[in-house]
C-alpha positions as CSV (number, residue, x, y, z in Angstrom):
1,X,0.0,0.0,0.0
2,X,1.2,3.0,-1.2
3,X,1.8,5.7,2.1
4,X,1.8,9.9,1.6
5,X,2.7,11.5,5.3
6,X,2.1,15.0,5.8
7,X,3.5,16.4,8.7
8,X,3.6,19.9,10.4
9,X,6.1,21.3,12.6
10,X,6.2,25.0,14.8
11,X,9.2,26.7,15.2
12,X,11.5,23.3,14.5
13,X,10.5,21.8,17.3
14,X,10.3,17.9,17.2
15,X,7.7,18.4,20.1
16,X,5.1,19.8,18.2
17,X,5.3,17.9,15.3
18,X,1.9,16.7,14.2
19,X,1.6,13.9,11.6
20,X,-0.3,12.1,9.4
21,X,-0.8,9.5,7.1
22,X,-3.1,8.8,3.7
23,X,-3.4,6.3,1.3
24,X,-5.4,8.8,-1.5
25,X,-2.9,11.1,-3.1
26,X,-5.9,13.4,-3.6
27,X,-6.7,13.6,0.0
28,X,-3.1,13.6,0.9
29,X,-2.3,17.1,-2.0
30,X,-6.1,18.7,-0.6
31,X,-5.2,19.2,3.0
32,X,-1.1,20.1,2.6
33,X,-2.9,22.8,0.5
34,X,-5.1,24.3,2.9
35,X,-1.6,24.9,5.4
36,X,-2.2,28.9,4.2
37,X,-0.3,30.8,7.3
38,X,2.0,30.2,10.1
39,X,-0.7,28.6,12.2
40,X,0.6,28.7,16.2
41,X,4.3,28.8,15.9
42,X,6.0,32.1,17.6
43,X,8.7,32.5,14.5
44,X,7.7,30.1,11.3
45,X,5.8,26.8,11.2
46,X,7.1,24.1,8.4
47,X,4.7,21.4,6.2
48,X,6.1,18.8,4.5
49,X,4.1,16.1,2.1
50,X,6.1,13.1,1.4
51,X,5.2,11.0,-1.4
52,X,5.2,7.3,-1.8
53,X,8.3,7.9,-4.5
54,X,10.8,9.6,-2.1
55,X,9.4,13.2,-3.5
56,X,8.8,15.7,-0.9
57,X,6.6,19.0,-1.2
58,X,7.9,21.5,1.7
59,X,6.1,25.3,2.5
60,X,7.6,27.4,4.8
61,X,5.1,29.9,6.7
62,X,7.0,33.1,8.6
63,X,5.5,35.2,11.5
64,X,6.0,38.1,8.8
65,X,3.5,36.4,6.4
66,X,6.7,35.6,4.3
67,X,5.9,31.8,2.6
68,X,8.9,29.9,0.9
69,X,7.7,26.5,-0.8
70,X,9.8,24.1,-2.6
């Protein structure tokens, strides 16, 4: 079974990483797209989608409203 993990992480803290996992790319690509700001983190908060294949999506949300995807 293919696995995508989406995980989100404030201010690079392992701590308050949250994580989860999907087996529908779909569902997996619709809710890494609604991360839209820097949610509770005091400096920048950091998603990352991981794909089945290795690939990983990252976005990059600043306190400043500054986003940096890759």
């Amino acid at each position: 079974m293919e696995r995508y993990t989406l995980t989100c992480t404030y201010d690079g803290q392992e701590s308050t990483t949250q994580k989860w996992l999907y087996a529908d790319a779909l569902e997996a690509f619709n809710d890494f797209a609604k991360f839209v700001d820097h949610g509770f983190a005091l400096q920048y908060s950091t998603v990352n989608l991981s794909l089945p294949n290795g690939k990983m999506y990252t976005k990059v949300f600043y306190r400043n409203g500054k986003v940096s995807s890759k």
